[in-house]
C-alpha positions in Angstrom: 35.3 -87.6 71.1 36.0 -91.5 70.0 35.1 -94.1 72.7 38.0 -96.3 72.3 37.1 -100.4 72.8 39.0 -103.3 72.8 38.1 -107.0 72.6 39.2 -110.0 74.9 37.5 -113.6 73.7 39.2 -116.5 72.4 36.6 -117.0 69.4 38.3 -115.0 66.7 35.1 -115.2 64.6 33.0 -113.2 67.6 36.2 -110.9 67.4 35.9 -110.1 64.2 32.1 -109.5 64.4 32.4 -107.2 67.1 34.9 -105.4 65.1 32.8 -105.3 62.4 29.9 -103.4 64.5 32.1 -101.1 66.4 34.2 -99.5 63.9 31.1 -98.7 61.6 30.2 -96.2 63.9 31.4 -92.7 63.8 31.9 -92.5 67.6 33.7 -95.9 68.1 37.1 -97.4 67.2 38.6 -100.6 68.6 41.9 -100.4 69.2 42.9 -103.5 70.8 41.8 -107.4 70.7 43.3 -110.2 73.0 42.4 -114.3 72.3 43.1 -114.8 76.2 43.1 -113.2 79.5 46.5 -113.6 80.3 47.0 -111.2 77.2 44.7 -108.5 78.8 47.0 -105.9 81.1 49.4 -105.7 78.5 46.9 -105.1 75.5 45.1 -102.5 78.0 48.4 -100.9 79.0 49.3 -100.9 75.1 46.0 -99.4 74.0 44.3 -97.5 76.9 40.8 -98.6 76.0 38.1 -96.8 77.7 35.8 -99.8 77.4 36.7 -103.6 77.6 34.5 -106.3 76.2 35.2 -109.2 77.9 34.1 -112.6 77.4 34.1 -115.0 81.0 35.1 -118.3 79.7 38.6 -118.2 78.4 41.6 -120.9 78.3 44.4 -120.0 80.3 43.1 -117.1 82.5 38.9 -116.6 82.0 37.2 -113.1 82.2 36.6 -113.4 85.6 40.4 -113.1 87.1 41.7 -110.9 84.3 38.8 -108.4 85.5 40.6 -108.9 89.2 43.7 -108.0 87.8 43.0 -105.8 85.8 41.4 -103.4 88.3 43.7 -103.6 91.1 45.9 -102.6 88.5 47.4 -99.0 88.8 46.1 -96.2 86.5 42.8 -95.7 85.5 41.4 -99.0 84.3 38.3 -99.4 81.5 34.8 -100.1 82.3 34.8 -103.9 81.5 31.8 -104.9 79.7 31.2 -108.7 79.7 29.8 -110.7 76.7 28.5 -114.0 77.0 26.2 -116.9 75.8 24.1 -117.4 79.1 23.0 -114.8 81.2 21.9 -117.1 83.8 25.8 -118.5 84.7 27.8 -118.3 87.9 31.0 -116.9 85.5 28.6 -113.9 84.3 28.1 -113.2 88.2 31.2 -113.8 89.6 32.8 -111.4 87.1 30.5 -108.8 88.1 31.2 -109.3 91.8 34.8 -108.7 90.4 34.1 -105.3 89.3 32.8 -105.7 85.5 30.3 -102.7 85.1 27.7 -105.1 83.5 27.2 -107.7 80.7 25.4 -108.2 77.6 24.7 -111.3 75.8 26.3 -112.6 72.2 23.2 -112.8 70.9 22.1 -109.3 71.5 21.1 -107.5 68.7 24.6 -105.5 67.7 22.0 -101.5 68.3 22.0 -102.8 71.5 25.6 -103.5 72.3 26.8 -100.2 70.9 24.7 -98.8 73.5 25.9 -100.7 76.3 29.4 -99.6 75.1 28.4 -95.9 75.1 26.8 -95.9 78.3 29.5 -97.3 79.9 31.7 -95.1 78.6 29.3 -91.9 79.9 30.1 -93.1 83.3 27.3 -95.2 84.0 26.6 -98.9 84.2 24.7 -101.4 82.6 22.3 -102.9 85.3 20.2 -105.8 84.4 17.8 -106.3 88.0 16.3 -109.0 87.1 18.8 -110.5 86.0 21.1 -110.0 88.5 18.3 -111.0 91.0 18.6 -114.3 89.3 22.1 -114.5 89.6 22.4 -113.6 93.3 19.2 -116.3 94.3 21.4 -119.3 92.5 24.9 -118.1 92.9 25.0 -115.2 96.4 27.1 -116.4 98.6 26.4 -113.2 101.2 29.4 -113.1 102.9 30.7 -110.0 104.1 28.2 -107.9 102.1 25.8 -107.1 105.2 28.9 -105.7 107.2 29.5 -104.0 104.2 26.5 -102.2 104.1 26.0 -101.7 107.6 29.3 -100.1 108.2 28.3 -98.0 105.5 25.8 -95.9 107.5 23.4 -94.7 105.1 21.0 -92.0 105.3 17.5 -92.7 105.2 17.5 -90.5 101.8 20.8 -92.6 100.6 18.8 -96.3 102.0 15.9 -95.4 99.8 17.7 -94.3 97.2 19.5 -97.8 96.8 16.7 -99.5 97.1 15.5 -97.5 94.2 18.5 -98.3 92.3 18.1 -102.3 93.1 14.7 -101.7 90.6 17.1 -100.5 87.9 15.8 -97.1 88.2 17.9 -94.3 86.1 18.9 -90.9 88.2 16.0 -89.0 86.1 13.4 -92.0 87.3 14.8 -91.8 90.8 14.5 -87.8 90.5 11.1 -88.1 89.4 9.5 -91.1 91.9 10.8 -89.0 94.9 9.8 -85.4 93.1 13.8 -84.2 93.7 16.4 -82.7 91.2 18.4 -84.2 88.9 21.7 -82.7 90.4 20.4 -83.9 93.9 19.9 -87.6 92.7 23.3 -87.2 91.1 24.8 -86.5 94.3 23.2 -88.5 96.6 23.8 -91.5 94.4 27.4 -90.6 94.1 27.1 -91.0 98.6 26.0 -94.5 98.4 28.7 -95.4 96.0 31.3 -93.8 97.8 30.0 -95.3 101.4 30.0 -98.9 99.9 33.3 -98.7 97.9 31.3 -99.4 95.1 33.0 -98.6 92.0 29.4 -98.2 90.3 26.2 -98.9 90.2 25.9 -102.2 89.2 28.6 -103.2 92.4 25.9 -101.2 94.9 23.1 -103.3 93.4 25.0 -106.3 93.9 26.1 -105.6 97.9 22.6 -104.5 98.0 21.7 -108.4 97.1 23.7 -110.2 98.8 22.8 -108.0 101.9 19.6 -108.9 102.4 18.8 -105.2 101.7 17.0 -106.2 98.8 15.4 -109.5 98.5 16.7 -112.0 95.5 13.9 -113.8 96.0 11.3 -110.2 94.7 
């Protein structure tokens, strides 16, 4: 089955370079590109991508709100993937509180981006800890996210189980610290998510942050 991507970033060259790298493998096509947000919902809606690569720092409407939009849109919106020249910026963070699925750097070796694209596309997310540690220390605001995780009533299982995932831990690395199945993992993972109203992994890790749960500071 083809993955299909499309492309939002207003540098046509880094456009054409991610085109370049996408469409030379078997399982990948892109099928859309925009040079702006504000051309986003209506190349998506043209399209139906199943992953978006987004970049954050955009003219007329950046990465950030076309995310928003974009998933409080009706149907079933991609994973958005952002792309960006410096991991350590409050546009990166930001986008990911708005629902992106995780990032991956323009200078990241084009092996690696493929696979970011392919995992998201498997239903999983690309988590960065450390880096989003870094992100949440400098740019966390809090908030509301201790309510949120409080009214989320966790088990004990499910509480350890986040915590786990905060370390970047896969579901088969989870399974084997806490000597459990796969399947189980699978499930109880799919709990937390569903109790926080996180739309994956890498929005858990993040309410998990800016909880307190889990300490920016290690």
């Amino acid at each position: 089955m083809t993955i299909r991507v499309a492309i939002a970033d207003d540098e046509e060259l880094i456009r054409v370079g991610l085109r370049v790298v996408i469409d030379a493998q078997p399982d990948l096509e892109v099928v859309g590109e925009a040079a702006d947000g504000a051309e986003v919902p209506a190349m998506v809606a043209r399209t139906r991508p199943g992953v978006l690569l987004m970049d954050v720092r955009m003219p007329a409407i950046d990465g950030i709100e076309a995310t928003r939009r974009l998933l409080a849109s009706s149907g079933e919106p991609p994973k958005v993937l952002v792309i960006t020249t410096f991991e350590n910026d409050d546009y990166v963070y930001e986008a990911l509180r708005a629902g992106a699925s995780g990032f991956v750097l323009k200078r990241t070796r084009p092996a690696e981006v493929v696979e970011a694209i392919r995992v998201l596309a498997g239903g999983e997310s690309v988590v960065f800890p450390a880096a989003i540690r870094r992100l949440a220390a400098a740019y966390g605001s809090g908030g509301p996210a201790g309510d949120r995780l409080r009214r989320a009533r966790l088990t004990e299982r499910e509480t350890e189980i986040l915590r786990l995932m905060a370390t970047g831990l896969s579901n088969a690395e989870i399974a084997s610290a806490l000597v459990l199945g796969a399947e189980t993992i699978k499930t109880h993972v799919g709990n937390v998510l569903g109790k926080l109203g996180a739309r994956d992994r890498t929005q858990a890790v993040i309410v998990a942050y800016e909880s307190g749960f889990v300490s920016p500071a290690g």
